[in-house]
N, C-alpha and C positions, 0 to 999 in steps of 0.2 A: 504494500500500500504506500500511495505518495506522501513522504512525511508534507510534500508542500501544501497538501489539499486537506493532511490534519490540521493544521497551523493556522488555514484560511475558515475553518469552522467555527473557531473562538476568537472574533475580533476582541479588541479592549474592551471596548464598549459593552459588550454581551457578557463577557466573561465575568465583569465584576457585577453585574445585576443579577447572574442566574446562574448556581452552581450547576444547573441541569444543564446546560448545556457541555461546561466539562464533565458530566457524565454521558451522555451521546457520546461524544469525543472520546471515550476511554471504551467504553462497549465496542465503536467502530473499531477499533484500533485490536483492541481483545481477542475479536471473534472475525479478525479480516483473514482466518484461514477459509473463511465460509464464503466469502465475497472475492473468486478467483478474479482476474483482471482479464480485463474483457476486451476479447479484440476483435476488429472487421478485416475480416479478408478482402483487399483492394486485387487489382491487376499484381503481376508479380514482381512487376521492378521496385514497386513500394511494401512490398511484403506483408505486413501486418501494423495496423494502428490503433491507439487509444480513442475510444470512440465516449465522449461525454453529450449528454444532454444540459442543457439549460432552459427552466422556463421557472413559471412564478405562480401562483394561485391566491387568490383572495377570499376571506373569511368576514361574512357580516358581523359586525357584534351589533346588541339592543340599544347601545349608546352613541354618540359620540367622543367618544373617549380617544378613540385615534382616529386621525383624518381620515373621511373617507371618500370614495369618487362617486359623485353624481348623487342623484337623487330620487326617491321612493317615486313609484311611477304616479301611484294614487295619493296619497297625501300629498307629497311634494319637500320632505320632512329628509333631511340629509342624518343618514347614521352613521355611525363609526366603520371602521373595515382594518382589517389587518392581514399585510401583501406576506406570504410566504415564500421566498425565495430562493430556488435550489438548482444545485449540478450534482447530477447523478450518472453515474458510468454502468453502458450499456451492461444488461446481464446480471445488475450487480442488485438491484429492488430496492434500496433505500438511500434516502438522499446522502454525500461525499461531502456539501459544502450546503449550509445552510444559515441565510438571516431573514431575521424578522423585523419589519418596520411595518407604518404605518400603509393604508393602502394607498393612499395618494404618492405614494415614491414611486418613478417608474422603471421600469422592468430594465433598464440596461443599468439603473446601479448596481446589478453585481457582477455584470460586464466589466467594470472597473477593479473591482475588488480582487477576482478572481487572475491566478497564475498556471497554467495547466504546465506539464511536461511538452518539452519538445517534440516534435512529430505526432502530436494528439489531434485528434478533431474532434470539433464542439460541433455541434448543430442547434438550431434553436429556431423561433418562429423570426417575424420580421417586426415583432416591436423593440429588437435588440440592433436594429442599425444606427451602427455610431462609423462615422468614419474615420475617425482618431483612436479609436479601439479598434476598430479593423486592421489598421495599420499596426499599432503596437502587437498585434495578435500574429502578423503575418513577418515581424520583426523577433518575434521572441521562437518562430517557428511550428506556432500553432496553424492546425488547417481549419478554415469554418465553413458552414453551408447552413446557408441560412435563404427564408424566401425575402424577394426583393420588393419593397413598395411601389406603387405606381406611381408615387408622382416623386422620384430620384431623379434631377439635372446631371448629364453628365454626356464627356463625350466619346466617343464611338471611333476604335483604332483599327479593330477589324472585324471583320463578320462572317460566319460559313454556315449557309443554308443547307439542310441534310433533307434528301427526298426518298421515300422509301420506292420498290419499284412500282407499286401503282400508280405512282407518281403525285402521292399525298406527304406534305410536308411532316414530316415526325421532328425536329426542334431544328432549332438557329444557335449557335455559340459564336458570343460577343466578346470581345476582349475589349474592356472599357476602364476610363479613368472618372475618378470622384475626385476636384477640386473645390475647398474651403477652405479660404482664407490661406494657409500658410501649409496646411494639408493637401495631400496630392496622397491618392492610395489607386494603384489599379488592383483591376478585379475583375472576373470573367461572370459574363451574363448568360445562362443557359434557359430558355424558352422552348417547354416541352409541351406538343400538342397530345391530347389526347384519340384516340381509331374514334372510339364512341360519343366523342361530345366536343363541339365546337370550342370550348372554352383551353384557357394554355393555364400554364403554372410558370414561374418567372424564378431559379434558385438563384441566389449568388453565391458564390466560392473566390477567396483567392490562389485556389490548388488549378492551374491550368490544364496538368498532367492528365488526373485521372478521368476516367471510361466516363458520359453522360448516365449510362444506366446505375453506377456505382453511386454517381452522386442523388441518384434519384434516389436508390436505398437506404442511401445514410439520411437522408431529408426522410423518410418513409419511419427509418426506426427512431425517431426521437418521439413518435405515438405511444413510445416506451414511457417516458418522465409522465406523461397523461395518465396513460392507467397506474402509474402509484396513487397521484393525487384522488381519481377515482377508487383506491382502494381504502386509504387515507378515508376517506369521507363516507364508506357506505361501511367500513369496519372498526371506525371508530372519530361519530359524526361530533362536531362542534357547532351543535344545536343553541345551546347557553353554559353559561360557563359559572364554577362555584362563587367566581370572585368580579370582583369592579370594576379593581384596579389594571393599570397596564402591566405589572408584573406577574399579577395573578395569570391573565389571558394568557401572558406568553410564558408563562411555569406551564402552564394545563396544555401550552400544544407542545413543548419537550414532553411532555411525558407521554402526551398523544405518540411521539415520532420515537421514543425510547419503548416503548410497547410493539409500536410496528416491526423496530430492530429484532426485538428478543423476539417478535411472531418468526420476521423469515428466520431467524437463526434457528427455531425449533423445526420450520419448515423443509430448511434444510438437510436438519439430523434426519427426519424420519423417510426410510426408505422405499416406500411408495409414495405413489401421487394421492394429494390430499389438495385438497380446495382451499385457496387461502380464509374465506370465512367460513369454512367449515371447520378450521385449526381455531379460530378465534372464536368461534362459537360453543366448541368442546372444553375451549380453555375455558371459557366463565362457567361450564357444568360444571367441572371438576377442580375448580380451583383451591377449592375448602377441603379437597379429599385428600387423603394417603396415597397416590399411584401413581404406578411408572407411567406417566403420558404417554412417552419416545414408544414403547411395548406396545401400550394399549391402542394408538393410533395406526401402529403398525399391522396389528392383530388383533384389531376388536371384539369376535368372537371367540376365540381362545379367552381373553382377561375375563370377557362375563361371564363362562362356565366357570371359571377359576372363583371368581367372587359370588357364586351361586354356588359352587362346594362348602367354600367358606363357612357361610349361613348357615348350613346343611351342617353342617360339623360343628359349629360354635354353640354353646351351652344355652337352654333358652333363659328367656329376657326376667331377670330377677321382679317378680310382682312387686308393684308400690303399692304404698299402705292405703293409696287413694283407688286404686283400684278395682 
């Protein structure tokens, strides 16, 4: 595991507000023989790379207690929000780098924040275009692939139209420059059409090298960092919360995101396929009991004749006087 992506989990700021998050940070760390590193197999002259996701999710709270964006459609009544903001590495189920602010902060401050390994690719949506982070990214030797906005100025160096043999265009690659102010970053424009529907998809990368179908994969698996948030929220919802305060909210979601940990970790251990809320659902049965989970999830049938011998063989139940 990258000590640089431990190091980025506990800013100052965080650290001294919430010991829960150095605990995330020492569990990650503990149990990173369960979280192998995860790599996408590119064309061959690039062999294998580190593939991260980045995206962000937002959390309503009943208050204004932390900024939030926008406003209730029917009242018209602005409530609080709190933006959760995470890089998670492909394969790997639980967030690598994680902050929390309010939800009016936008989605590329951890763009800034964050330092990946050399020869890594990030992927992410397209409310992470920064062009001065683009550059710093493609300076430090990270590769990114991200979707492109529509309305990006920029100008245009070269262009090659690709026709399949029916003679229907399947994409365009653009080799383009983004100038502001003192910034100059090139960057390549890939525009993939779709056989079945008129509409294109726009990626940008500044990796020139790699296959267009490669890059569409890697833009395709960051649907990965989605469904955590979706797992996050249907297996352990942040409906309302014990407390009021801002530290309370953000204690209750470490501990939301330290439960998620120790779930896939148990998920892990056990040797057949098991449903991740079907693990989390068995955990609150048994939580109160004496028994090997790891066994019993493995072999559920076997454990319940074994505890129905039990019963069978245990002395019966001493009468009370109320009886």
């Amino acid at each position: 595991m990258s000590s640089v992506v431990v190091r980025l989990l506990m800013p100052t700021s965080v650290a001294h507000k919430s010991s829960f998050a150095s605990v995330y940070a020492y569990l990650l760390e503990r149990y990173g023989s369960f979280y192998r590193t995860a790599a996408l197999k590119v064309n061959r002259r690039h062999g294998k790379k580190l593939l991260y996701m980045m995206d962000s999710t937002t959390i309503t709270l009943f208050d204004n207690i932390l900024k939030g964006v926008g406003r209730h459609p029917k009242s018209g009544k602005k409530k609080g929000g709190m933006k959760v903001h995470t890089v998670m590495k492909y394969h790997v189920g639980v967030p690598m780098v994680v902050q929390l602010t309010s939800a009016a902060t936008h989605d590329h401050y951890l763009l800034k924040e964050v330092h990946l390994p050399k020869d890594a690719t990030l992927t992410m949506d397209r409310a992470y275009v920064d062009y001065a982070q683009f550059q710093r990214l493609t300076e430090e030797g990270v590769c990114y692939v991200t979707k492109m906005k529509k309305n990006l100025t920029y100008t245009e160096l070269s262009s090659v139209t690709y026709v399949s043999p029916d003679g229907l265009v399947t994409h365009t690659d653009k080799k383009i420059v983004f100038e502001k102010g003192e910034i100059r970053h090139q960057a390549r424009r890939v525009e993939l059409w779709s056989d079945n529907s008129h509409k294109s998809v726009v990626l940008l990368t500044n990796n020139f090298e790699l296959d267009v179908k490669d890059l569409e994969e890697i833009y395709k698996r960051r649907w990965a960092i989605e469904s955590l948030y979706k797992q996050l929220k249907q297996n352990f919802p942040l409906h309302f919360f014990y407390g009021d305060s801002v530290n309370a909210i953000q204690i209750q979601t470490w501990v939301v995101l330290i439960a998620n940990l120790l779930c896939t970790v148990i998920s892990r251990m056990i040797k057949r396929h098991v449903s991740f809320s079907q693990l989390v659902t068995m955990l609150r049965l048994t939580l109160m009991y004496y028994t090997d989970f790891i066994s019993f999830m493995e072999n559920p049938q076997n454990d319940e004749l074994i505890i129905i011998a039990e019963k069978a063989n245990s002395p019966p139940k001493e009468l009370d006087l109320f009886d």
